[in-house]
C-alpha positions in Angstrom: 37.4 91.7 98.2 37.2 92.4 94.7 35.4 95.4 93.6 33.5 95.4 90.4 34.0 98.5 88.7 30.2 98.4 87.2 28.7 98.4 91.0 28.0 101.4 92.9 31.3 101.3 95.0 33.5 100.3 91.9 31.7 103.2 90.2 32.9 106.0 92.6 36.1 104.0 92.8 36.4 104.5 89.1 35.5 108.2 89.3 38.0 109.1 91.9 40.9 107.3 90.2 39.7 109.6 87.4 39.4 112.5 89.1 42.9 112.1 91.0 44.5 111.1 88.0 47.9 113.1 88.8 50.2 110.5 90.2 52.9 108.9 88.3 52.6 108.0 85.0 52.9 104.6 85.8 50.4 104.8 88.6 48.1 106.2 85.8 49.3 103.6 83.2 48.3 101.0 86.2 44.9 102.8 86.5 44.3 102.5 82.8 44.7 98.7 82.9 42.6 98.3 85.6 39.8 100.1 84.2 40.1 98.2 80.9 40.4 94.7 83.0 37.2 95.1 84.7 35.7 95.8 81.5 35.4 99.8 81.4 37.0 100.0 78.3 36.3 103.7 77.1 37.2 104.7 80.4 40.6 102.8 80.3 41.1 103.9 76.6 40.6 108.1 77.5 42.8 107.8 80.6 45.5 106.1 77.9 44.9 108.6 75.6 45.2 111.5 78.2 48.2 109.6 79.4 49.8 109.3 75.9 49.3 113.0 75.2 51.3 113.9 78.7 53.7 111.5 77.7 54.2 112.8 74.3 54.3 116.5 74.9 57.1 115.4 78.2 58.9 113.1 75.3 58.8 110.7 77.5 59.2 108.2 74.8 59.4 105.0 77.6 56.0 105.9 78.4 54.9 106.5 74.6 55.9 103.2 73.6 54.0 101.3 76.7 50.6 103.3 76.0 50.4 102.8 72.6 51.2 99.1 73.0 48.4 98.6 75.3 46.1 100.6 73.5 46.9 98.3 70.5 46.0 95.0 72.5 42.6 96.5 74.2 41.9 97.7 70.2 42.5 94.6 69.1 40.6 93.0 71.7 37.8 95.0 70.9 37.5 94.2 67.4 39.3 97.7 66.1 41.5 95.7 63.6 43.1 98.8 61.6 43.4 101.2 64.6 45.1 98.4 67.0 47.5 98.0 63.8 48.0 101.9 63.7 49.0 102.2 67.2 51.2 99.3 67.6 52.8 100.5 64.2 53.5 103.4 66.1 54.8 102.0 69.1 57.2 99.9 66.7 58.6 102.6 65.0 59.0 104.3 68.0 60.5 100.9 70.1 62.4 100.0 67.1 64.5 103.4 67.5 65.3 103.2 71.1 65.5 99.4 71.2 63.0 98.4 73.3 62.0 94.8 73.8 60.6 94.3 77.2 57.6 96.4 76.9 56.1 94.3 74.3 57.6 91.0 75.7 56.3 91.2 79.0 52.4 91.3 77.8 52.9 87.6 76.9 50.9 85.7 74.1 48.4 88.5 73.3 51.2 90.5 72.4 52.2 88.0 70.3 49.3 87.1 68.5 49.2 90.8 67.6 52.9 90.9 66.6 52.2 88.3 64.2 49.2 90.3 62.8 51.1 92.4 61.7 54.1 91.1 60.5 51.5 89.3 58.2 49.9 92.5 57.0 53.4 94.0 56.5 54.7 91.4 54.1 51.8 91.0 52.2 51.4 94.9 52.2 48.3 95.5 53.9 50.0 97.5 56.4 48.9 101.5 55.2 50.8 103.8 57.7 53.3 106.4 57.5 55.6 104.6 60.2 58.1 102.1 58.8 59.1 99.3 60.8 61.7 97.0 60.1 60.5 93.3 60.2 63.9 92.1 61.7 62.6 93.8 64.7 59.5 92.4 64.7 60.8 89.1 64.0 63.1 89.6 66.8 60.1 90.5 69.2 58.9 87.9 68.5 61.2 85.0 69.0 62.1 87.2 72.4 58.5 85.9 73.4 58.7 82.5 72.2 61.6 82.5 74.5 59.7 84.1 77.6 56.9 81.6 76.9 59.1 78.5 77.4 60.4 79.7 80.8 58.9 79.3 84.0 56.9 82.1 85.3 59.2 82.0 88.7 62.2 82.5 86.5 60.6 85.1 84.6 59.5 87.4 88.6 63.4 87.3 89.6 65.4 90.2 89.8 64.5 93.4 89.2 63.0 94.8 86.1 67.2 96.8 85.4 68.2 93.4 85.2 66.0 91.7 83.2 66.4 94.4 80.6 70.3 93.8 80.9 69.8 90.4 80.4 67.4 90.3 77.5 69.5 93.2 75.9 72.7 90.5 76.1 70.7 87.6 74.9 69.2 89.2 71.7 73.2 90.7 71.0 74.3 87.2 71.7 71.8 84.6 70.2 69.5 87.0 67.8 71.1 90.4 66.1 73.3 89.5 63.0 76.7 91.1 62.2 75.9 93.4 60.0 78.0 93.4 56.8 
């Protein structure tokens, strides 16, 4: 049975995953995306935000980088154009540093169509934020989902998440970075 998070038993639903919001921050994270899937949106965006301040004050920069990316898609979704482009700015910059590709690559086309955004906006220079991204990265992420989208989704569920990380890492060394010179 699916529970509507507008209905009275989705409702208290709703306010105890609020309320009992210690947990993991992944259990949270998981929380936040429900909320926001079911359409509670401010809901889903203040337990992200709580979640990103934990996350930030832990440096838990993982975590940082997976909040701010979502936030950026359910921004987008909702029509916030420059503050979707702020936050996954942000999570760029901060991605970029520690290398991360399979938090943006496992949210799929959406992700991509907001990757693309902004590469855009960055080479025409409509991109106004402190954080500096380079667009190799970007460009990078980017084929890194062109790839995922041509594979077959039961390829893409094997093996743990370790794994698939090692094995994205070793394809973008092999096939994508550049010697540098």
């Amino acid at each position: 049975m699916l529970v509507r998070m507008g209905s009275p038993v989705g409702t208290l639903f709703g306010s105890v995953w609020e309320r009992f919001g210690s947990g993991s921050e992944a259990d949270r994270l998981t929380r936040a995306r429900a909320l926001i899937s079911t359409g509670e949106y401010v809901r889903g965006l203040n337990l992200l935000d709580r979640l990103l301040s934990t996350a930030e004050a832990g440096g838990n920069m993982p975590v940082v980088v997976e909040v701010l990316a979502v936030k950026a898609l359910v921004l987008k979704d909702l029509g916030e154009d420059n503050s979707a482009m702020s936050a996954i700015a942000r999570a760029l910059s901060f991605g970029e540093r520690e290398g991360y590709v399979n938090v943006f690559v496992r949210e799929g086309v959406t992700m991509a169509a907001l990757l693309s955004e902004f590469l855009q906006r960055q080479r025409e220079g409509r991109i106004d934020f402190s954080t500096s991204v380079p667009q190799e990265y970007v460009g990078m992420l980017l084929a890194m989902l062109r790839v995922r989208a041509a594979l077959p989704d039961n390829l893409l569920a094997a093996g743990p998440a370790a794994s698939h990380e090692r094995r994205t890492a070793e394809f973008r060394k092999q096939h994508l970075e550049r010697p540098k010179a």
